[in-house]
N, CA, C and O of each residue as an XYZ file, in Angstrom:
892
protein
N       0.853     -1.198      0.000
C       0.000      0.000      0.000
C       0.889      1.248      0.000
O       1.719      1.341      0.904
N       0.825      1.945     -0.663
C       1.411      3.089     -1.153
C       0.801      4.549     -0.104
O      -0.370      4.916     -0.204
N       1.479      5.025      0.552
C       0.455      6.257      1.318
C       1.010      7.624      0.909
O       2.074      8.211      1.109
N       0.246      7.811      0.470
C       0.470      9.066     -0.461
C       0.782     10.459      0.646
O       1.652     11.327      0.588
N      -0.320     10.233      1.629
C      -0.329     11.217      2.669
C       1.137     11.577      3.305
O       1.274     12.445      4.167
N       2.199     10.810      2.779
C       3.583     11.092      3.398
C       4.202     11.757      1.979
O       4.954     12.722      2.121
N       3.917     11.281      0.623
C       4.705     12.214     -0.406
C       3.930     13.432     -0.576
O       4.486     14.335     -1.201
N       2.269     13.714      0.037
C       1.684     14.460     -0.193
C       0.841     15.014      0.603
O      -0.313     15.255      0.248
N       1.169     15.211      1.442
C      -0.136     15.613      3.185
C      -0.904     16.534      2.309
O      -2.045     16.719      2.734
N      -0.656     17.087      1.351
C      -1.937     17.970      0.862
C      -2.790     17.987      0.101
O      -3.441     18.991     -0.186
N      -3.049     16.082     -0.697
C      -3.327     15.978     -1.665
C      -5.081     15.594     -0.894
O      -5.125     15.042      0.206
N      -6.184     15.914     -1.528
C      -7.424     16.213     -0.958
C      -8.215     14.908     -1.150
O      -8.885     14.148     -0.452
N      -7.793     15.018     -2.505
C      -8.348     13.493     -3.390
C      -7.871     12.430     -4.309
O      -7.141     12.907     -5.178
N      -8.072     10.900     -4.427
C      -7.425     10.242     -4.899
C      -7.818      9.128     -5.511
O      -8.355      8.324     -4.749
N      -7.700      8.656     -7.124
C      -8.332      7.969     -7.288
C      -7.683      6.805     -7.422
O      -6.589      6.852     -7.983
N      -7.946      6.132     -7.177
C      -7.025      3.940     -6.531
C      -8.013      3.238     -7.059
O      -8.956      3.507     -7.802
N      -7.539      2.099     -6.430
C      -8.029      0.654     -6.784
C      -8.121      0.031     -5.397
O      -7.275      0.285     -4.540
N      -9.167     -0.800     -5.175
C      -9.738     -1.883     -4.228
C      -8.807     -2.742     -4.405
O      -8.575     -2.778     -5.614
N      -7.898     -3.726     -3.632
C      -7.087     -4.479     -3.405
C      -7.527     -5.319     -2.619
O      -6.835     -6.326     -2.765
N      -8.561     -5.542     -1.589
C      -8.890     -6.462     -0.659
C      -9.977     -6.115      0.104
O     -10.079     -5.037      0.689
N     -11.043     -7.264      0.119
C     -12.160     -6.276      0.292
C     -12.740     -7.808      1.758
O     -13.022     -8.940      1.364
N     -12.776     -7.494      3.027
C     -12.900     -8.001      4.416
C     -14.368     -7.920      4.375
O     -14.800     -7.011      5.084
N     -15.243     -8.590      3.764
C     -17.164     -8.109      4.322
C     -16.854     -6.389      4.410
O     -16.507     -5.814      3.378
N     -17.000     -5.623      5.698
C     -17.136     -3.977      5.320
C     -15.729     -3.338      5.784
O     -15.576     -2.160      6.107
N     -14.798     -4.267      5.760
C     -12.985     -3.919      5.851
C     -12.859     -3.832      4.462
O     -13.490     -4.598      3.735
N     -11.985     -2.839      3.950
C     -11.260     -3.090      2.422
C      -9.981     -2.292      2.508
O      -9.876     -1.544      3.479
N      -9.125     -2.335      1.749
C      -7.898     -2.412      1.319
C      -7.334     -1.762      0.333
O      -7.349     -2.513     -0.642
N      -6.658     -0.381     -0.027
C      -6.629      0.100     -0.975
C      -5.335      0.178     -1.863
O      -4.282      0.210     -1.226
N      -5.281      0.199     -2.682
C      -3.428      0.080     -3.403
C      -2.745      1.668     -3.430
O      -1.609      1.871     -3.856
N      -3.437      2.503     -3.020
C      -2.737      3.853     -2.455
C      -3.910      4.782     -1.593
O      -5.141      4.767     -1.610
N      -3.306      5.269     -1.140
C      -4.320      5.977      0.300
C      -3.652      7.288      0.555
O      -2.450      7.549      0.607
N      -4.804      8.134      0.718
C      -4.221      9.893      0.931
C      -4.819      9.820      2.846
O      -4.432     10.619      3.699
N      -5.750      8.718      3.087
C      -6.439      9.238      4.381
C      -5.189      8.451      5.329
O      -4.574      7.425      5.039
N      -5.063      9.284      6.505
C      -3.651      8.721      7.778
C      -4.980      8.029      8.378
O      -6.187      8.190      8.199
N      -4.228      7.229      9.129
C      -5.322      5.909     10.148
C      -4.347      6.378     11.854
O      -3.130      6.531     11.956
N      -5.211      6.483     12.775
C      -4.653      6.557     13.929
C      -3.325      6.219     14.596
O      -3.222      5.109     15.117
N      -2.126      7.211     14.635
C      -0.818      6.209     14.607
C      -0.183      7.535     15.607
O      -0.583      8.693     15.491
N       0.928      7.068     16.639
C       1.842      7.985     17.253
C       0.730      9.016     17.797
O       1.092     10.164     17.537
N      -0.404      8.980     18.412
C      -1.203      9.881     19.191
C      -1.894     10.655     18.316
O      -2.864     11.321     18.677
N      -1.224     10.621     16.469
C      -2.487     11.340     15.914
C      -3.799     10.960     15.310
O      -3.891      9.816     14.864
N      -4.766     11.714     15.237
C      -5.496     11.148     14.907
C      -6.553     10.804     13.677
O      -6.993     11.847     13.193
N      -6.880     10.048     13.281
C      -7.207      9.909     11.742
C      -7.921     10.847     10.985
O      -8.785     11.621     11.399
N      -7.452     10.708      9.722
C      -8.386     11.765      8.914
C     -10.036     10.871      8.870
O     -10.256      9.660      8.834
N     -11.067     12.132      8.895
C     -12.325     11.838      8.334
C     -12.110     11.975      6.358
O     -11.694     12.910      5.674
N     -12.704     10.332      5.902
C     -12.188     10.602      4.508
C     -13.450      9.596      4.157
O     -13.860      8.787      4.989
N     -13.906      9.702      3.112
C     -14.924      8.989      1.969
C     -14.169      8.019      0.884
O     -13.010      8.233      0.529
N     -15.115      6.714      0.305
C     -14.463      6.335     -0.472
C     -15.527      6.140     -1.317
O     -16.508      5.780     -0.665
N     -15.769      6.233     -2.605
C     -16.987      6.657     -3.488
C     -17.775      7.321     -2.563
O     -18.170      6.371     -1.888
N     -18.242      8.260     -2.105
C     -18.777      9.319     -1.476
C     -19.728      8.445     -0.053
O     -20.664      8.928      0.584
N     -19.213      7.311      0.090
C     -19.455      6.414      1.586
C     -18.358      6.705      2.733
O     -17.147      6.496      2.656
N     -18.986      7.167      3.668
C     -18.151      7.771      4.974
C     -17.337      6.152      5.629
O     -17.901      5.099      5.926
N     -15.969      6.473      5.681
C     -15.717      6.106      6.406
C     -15.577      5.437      8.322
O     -14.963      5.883      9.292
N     -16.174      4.628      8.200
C     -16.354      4.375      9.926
C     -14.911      4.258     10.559
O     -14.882      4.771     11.678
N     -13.946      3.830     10.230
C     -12.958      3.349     11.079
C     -12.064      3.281     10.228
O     -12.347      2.948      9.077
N     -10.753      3.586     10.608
C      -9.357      3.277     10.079
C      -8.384      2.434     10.897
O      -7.795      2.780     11.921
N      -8.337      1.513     10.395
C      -6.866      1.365     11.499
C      -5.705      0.656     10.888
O      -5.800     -0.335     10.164
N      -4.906      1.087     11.145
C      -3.415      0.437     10.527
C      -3.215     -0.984     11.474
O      -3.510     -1.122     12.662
N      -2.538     -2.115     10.423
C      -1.927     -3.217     11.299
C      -0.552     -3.424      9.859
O      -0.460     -3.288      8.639
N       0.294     -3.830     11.053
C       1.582     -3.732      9.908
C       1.766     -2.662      9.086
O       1.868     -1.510      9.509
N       1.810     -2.932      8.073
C       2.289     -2.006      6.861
C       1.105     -1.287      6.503
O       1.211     -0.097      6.206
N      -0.547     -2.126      6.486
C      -1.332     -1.774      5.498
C      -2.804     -1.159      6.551
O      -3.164     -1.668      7.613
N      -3.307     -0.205      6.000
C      -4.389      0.082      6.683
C      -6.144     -0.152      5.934
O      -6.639      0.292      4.898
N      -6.620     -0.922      6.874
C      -7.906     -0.679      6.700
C      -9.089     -0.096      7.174
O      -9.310      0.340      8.304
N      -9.984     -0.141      5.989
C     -11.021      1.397      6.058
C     -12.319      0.393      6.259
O     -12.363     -0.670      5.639
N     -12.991      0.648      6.836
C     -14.146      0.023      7.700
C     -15.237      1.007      6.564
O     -15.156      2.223      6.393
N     -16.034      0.243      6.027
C     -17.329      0.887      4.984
C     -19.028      0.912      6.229
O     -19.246      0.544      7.383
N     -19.567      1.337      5.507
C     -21.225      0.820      5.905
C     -21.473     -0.548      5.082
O     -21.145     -0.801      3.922
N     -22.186     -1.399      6.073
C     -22.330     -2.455      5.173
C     -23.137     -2.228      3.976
O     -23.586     -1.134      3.633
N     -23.311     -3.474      3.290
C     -23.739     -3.296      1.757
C     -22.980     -1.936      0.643
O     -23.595     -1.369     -0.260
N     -21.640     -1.694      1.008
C     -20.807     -1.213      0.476
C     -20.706     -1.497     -1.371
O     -20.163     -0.738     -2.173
N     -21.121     -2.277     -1.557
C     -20.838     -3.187     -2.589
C     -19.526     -3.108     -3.487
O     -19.363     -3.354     -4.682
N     -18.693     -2.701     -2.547
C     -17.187     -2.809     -3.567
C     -16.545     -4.587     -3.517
O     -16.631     -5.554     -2.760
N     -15.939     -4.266     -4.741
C     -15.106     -5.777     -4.667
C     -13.771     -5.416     -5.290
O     -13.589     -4.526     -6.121
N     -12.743     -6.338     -4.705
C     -11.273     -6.048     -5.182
C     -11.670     -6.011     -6.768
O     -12.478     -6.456     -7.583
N     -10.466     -5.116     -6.617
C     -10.245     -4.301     -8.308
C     -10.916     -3.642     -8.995
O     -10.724     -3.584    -10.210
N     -12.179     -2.767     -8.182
C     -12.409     -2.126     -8.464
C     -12.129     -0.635     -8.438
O     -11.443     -0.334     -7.461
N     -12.522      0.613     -9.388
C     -11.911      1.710     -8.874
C     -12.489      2.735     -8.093
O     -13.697      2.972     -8.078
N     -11.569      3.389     -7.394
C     -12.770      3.724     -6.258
C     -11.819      5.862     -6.320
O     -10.678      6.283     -6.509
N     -13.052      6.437     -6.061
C     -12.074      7.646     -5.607
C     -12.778      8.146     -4.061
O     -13.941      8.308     -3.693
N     -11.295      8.310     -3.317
C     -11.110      8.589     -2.572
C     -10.855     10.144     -1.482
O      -9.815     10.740     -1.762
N     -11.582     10.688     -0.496
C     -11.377     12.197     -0.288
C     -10.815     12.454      0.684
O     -10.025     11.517      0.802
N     -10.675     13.099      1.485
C     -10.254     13.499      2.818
C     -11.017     14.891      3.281
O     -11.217     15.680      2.358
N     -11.432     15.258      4.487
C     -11.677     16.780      4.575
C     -10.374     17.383      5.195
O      -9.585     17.066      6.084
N     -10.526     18.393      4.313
C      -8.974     19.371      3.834
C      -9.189     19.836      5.885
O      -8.283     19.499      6.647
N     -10.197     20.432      6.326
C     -10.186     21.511      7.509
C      -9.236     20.899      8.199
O      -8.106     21.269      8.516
N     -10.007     19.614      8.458
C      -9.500     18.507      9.602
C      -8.207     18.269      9.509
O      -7.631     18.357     10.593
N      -7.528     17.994      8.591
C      -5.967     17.359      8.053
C      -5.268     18.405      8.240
O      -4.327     18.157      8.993
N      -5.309     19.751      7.803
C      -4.719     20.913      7.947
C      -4.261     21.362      9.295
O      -3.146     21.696      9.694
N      -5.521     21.273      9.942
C      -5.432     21.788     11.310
C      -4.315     20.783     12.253
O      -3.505     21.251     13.053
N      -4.499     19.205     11.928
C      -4.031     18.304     12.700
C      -2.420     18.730     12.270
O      -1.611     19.160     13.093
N      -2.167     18.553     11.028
C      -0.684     18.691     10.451
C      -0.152     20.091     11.227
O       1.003     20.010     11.646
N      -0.824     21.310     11.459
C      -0.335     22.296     11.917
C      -0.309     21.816     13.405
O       0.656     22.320     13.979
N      -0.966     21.103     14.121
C      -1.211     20.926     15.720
C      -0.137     20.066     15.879
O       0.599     20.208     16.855
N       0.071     19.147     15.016
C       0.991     18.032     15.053
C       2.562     18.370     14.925
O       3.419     17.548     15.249
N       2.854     19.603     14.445
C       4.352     20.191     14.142
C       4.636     20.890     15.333
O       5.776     20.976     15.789
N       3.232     21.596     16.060
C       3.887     22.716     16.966
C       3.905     21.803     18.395
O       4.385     22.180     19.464
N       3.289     20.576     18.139
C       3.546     19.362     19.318
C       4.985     18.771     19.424
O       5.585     18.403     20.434
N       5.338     18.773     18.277
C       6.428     18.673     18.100
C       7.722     19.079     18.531
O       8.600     18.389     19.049
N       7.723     20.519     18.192
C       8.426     21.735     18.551
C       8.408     21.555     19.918
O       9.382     21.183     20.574
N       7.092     21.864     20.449
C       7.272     22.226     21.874
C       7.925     21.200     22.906
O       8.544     21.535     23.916
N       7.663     19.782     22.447
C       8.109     18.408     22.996
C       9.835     19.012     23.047
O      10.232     19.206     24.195
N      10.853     19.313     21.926
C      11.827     19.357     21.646
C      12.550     20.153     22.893
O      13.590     19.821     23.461
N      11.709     21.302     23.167
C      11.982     22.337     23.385
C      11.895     21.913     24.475
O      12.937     21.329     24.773
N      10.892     21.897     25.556
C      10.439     21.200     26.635
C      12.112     20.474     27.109
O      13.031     20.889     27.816
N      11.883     19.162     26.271
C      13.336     18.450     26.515
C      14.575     18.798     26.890
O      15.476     18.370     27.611
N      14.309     19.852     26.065
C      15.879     20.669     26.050
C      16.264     21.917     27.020
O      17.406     22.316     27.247
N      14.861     22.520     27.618
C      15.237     23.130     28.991
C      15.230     21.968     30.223
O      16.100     21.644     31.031
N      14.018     21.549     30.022
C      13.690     20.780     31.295
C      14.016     19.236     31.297
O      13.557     18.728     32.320
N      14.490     18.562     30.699
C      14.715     17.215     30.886
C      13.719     16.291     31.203
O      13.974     15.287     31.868
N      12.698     16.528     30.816
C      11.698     15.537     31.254
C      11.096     14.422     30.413
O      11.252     14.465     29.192
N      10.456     13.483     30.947
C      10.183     12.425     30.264
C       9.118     12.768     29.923
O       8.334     13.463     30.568
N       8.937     12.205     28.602
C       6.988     12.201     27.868
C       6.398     10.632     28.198
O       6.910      9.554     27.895
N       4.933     10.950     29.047
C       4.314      9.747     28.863
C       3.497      9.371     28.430
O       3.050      8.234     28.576
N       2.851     10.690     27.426
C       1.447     10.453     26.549
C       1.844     11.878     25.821
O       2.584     12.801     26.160
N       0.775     11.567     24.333
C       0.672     12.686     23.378
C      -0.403     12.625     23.094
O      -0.825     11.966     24.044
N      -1.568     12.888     22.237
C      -2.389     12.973     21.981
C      -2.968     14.702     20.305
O      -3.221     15.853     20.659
N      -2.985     14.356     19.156
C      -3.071     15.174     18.612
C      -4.723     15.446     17.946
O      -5.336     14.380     17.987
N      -5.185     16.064     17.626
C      -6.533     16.395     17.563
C      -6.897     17.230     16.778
O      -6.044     17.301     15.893
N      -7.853     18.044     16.571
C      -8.212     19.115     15.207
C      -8.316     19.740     15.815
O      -7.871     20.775     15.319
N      -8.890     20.034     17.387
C      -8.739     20.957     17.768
C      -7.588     21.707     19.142
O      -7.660     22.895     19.459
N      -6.839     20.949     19.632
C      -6.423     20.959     20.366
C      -5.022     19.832     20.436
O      -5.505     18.709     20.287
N      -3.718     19.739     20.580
C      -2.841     18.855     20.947
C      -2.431     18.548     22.783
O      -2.646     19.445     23.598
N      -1.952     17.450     23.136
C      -1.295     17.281     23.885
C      -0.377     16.628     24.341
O      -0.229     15.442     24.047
N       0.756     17.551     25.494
C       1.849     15.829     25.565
C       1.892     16.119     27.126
O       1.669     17.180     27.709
N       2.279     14.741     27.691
C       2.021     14.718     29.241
C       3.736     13.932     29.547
O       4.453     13.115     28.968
N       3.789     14.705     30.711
C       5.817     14.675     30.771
C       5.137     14.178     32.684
O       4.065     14.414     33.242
N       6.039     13.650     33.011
C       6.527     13.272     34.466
C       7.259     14.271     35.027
O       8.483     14.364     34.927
N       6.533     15.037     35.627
C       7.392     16.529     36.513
C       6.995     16.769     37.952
O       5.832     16.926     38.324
N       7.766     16.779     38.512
C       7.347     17.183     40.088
C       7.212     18.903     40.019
O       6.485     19.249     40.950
N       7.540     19.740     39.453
C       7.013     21.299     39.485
C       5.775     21.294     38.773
O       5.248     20.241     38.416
N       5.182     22.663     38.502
C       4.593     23.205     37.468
C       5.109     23.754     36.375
O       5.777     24.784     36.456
N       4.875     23.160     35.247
C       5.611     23.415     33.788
C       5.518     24.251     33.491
O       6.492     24.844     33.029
N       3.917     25.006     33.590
C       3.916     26.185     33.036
C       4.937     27.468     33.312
O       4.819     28.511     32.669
N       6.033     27.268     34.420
C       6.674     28.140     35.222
C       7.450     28.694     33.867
O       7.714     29.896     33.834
N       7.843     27.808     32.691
C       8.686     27.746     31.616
C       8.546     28.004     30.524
O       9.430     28.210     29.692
N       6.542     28.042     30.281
C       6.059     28.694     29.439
C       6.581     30.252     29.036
O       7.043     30.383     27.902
N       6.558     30.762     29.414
C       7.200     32.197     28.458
C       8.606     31.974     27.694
O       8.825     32.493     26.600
N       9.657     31.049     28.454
C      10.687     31.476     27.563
C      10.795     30.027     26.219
O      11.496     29.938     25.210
N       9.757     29.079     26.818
C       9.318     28.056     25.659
C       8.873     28.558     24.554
O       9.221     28.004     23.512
N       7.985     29.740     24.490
C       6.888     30.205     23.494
C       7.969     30.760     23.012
O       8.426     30.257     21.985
N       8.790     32.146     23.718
C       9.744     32.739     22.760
C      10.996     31.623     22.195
O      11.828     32.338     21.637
N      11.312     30.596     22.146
C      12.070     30.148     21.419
C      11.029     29.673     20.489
O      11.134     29.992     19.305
N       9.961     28.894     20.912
C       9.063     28.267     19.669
C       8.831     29.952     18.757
O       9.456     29.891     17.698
N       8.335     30.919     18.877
C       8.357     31.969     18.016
C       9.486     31.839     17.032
O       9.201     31.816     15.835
N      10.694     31.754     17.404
C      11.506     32.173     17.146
C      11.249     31.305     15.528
O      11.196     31.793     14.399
N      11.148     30.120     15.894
C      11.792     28.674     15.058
C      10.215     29.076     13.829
O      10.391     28.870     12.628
N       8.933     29.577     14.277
C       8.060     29.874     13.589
C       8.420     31.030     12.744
O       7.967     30.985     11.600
N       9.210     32.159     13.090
C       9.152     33.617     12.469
C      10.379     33.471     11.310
O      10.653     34.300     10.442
N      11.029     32.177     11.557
C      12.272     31.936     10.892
C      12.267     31.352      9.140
O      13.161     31.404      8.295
N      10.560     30.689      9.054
C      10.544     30.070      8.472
C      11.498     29.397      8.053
O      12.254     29.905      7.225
N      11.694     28.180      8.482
C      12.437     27.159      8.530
C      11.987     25.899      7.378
O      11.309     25.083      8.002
N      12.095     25.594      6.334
C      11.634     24.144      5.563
C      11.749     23.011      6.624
O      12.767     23.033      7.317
N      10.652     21.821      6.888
C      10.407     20.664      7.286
C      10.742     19.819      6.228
O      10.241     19.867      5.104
N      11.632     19.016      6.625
C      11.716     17.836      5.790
C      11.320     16.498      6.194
O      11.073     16.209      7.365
N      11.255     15.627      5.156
C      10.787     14.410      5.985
C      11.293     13.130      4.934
O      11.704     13.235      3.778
N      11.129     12.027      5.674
C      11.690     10.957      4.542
C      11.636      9.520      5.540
O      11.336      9.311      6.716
N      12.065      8.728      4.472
C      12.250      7.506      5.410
C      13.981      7.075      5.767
O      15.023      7.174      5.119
N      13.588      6.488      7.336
C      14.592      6.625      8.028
C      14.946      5.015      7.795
O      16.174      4.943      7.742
N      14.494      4.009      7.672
C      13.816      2.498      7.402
C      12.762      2.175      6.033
O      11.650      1.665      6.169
N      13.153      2.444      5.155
C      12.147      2.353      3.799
C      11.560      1.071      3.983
O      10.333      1.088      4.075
N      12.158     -0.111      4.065
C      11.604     -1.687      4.046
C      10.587     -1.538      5.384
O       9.509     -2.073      5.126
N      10.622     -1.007      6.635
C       9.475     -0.841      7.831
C       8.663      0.523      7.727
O       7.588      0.757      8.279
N       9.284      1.249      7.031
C       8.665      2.321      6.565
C       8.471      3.376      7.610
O       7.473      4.096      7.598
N       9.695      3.508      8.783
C       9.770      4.156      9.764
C       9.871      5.511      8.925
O      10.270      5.429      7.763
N       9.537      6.718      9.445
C       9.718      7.910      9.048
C      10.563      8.985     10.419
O      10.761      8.720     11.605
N      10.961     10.454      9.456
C      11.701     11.481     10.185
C      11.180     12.767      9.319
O      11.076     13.046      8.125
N      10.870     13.487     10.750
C      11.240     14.797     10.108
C      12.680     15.572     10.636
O      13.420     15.248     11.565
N      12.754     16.371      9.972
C      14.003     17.134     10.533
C      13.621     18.942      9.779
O      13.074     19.462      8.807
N      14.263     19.253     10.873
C      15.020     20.875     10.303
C      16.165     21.023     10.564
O      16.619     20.965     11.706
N      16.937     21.281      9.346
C      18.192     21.250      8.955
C      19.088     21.928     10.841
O      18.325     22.597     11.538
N      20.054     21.763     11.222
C      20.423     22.481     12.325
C      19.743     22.741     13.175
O      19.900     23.863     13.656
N      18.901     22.038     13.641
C      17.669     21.654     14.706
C      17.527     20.551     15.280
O      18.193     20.222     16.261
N      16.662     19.857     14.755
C      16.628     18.369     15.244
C      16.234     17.603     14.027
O      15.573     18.032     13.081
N      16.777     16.301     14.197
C      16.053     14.946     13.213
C      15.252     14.239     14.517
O      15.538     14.073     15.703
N      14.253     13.954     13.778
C      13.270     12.877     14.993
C      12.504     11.984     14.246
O      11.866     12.229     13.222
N      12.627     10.849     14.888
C      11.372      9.564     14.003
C       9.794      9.986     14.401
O       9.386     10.225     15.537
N       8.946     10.015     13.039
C       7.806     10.501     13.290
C       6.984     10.254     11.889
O       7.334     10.752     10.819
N       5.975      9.511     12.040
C       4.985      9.044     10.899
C       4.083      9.764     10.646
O       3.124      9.488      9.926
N       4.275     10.711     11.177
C       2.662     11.299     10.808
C       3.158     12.560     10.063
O       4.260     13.076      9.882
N       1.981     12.821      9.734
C       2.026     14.061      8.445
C       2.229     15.594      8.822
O       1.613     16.110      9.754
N       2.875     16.081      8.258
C       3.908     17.952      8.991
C       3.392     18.368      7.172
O       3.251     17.728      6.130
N       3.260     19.681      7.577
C       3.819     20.987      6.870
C       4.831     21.202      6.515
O       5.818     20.835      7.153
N       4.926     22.005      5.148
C       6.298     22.146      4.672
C       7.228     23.295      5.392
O       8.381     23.182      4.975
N       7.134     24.044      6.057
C       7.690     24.552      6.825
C       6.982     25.026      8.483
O       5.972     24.601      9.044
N       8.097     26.167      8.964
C       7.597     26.413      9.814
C       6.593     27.667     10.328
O       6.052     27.942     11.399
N       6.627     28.170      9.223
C       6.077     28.976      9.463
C       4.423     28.890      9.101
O       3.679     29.848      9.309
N       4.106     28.021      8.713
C       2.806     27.130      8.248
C       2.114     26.812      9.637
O       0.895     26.788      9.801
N       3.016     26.586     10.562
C       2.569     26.008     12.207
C       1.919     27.331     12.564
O       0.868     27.290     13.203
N       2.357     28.316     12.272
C       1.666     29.683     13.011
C       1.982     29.961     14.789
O       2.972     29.556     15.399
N       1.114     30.565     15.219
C       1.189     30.893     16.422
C       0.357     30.070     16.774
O      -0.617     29.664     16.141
N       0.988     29.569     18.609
C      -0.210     29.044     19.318
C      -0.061     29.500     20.463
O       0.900     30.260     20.580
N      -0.870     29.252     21.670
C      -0.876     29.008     22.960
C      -0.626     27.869     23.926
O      -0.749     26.788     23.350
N      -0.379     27.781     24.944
C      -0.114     26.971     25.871
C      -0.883     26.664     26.672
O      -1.211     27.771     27.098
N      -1.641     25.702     27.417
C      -1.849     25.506     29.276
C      -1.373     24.675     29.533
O      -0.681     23.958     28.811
N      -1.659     24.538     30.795
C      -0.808     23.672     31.609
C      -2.084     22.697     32.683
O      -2.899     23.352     33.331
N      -2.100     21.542     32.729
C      -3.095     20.872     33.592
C      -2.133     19.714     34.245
O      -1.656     18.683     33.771
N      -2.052     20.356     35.594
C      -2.028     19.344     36.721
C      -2.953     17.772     36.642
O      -4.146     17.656     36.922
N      -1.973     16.594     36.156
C      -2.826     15.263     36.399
C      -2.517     14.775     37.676
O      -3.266     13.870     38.041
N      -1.744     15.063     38.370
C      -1.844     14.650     39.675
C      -0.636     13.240     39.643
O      -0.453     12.614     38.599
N       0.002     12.947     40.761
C       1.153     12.238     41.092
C       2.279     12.458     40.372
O       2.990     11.535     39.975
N       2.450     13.342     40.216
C       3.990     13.904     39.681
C       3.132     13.983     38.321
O       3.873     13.180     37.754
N       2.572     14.163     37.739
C       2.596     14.322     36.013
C       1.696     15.489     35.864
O       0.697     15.897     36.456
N       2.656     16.014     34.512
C       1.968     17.681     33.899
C       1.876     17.028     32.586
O       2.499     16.202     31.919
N       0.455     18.018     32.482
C      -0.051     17.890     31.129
C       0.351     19.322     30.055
O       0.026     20.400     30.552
N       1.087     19.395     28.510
C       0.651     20.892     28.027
C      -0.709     20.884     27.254
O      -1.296     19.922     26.758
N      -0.867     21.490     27.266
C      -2.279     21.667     26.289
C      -2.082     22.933     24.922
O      -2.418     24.100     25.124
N      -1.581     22.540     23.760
C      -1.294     23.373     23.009
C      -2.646     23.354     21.683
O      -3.212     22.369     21.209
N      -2.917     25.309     21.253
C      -4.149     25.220     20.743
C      -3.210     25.972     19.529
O      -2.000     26.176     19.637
N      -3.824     26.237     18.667
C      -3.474     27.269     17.627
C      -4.253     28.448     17.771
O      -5.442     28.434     18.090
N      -3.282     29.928     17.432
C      -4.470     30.738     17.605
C      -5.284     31.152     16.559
O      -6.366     31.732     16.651
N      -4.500     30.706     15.246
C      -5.357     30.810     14.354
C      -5.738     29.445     13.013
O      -5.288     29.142     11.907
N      -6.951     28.886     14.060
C      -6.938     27.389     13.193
C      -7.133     27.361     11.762
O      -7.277     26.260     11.230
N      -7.168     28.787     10.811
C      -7.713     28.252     10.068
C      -7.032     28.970      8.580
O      -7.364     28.981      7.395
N      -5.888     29.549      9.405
C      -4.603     30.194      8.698
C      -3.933     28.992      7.168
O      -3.308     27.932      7.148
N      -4.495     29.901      6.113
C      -3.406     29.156      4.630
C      -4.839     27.870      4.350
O      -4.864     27.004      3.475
N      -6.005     28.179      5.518
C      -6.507     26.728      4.901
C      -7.023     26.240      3.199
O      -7.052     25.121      2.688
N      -7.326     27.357      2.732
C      -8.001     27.270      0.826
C      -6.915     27.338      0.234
O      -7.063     26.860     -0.890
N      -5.939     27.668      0.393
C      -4.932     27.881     -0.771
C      -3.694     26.868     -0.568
O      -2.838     26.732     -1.443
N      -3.670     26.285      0.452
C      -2.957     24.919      0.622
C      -3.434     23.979      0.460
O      -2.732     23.097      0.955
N      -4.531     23.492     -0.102
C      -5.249     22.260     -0.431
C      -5.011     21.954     -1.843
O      -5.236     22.786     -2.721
N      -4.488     20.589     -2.122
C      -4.528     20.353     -3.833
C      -4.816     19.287     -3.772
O      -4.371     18.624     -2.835
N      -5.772     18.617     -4.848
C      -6.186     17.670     -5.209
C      -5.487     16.675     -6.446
O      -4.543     17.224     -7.013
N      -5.769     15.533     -6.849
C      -4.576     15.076     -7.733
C      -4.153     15.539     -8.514
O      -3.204     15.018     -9.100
C-alpha cells in the first residue's frame, strides 16, 4: 500500500483501486487518508462518497471500515477524499507538538508519557514534580523564534523496508515521526499553551493554535 499522505499531506483526493475487500474492511493500493498512529489522529475521509467508519493500521497496510452493503469488490476503482479543515489543522497541531516536545526536553529534561493530537487541540504529558507552566514564556519565545524563521520541514524515510519515518530541520533536530507535517515552519503559526495538573507527579501541556484556520483554501490540492 502506497500512502500518499507522506509524499503528499496535501493531496485532498485520490483515485485507486480496491485491493482487498474483508465483508465492510477493504484495502486500498494507495491511500491519501492517515489511520490513527503515534497519538495522531485519523483523517475523516470517503471512499466513493461512503463515509468512512474506522481506520486502522496493522503492519504495513491500513484498513477502512465501509457501511455495510458497500458493494465494492477487489479491483475495483474507487475515488477517494479526505476533509482538507480537519488534516490541515491536525498537520499544523501536530508540528507545533512537536516543537514544543523538543523544546520542553531541552530546557527541562523531562520524560513524555502520553501525546495525543486532535483538530482541535494537541497534547503531551511529561513526568514533573514542578509546574511546567513556570517555563512557558521562555518556551513560546524560542518556539516563536523557530516559527518567524521560516524554517523548511523535511521528511523521509529513516527504514524504507518498515517504513519508519523522520522529520528534521536542517540544524535543529532529526526525529522519528509518521505522521504528516507541513512544509515549513512557518505554516505552524502561532499558538498558545496551558498547563493541567494530572496529579502524582505528572503535567499535562495543552497546546491550541491561535489561528486554526490560517493558509486553509490555498494549501489544499487535489490530484
Amino acid at each position: 500500500m502506497r500512502k500518499v499522505f507522506w509524499d503528499n499531506p496535501y493531496q485532498t483526493s485520490l483515485t485507486t483501486q480496491v485491493t482487498e475487500v474483508q465483508d465492510q474492511r477493504i484495502v486500498l493500493a494507495e491511500t491519501i487518508a492517515f489511520a490513527f498512529s503515534g497519538g495522531q489522529e485519523s483523517d475523516e475521509s470517503s471512499i466513493n462518497g461512503l463515509t468512512v467508519i474506522h481506520s486502522e493500521i496493522i503492519g504495513n497496510v491500513i484498513y477502512y471500515t465501509l457501511p455495510q452493503g458497500h458493494g465494492l469488490l477487489a479491483g475495483a476503482q474507487v475515488q477517494q477524499k479526505i476533509a482538507w479543515p480537519r488534516r490541515y489543522r491536525i498537520m499544523r497541531l501536530h508540528f507545533a507538538a512537536e516543537l514544543i516536545f523538543e523544546l520542553v526536553t531541552r530546557k527541562l529534561n523531562l520524560e513524555k508519557i502520553g501525546a495525543h493530537i486532535a483538530e482541535t487541540k494537541a497534547r503531551i504529558d511529561f513526568l514533573a514534580k514542578e509546574n511546567i507552566s513556570t517555563s512557558f514564556a521562555t518556551i513560546l519565545a524560542q518556539y516563536n523564534q523557530i516559527i518567524a524563521a521560516d524554517l523548511p520541514i523535511l521528511t523521509g524515510f529513516s527504514e524504507p523496508k518498515s517504513q519508519r519515518r523522520y522529520w528534521e530541520i536542517s540544524g535543529f533536530s532529526k526525529v522519528a515521526c509518521g505522521g504528516t507535517h507541513v512544509k515549513s515552519t512557518a505554516e505552524v503559526g502561532n499558538i498558545s499553551l496551558s498547563r493541567v495538573n494530572l496529579g502524582s507527579g505528572k503535567e499535562r501541556i495543552q497546546i491550541r493554535l491561535q489561528d486554526p484556520d490560517q493558509n486553509l483554501v490555498t494549501q489544499a490540492n487535489t490530484e
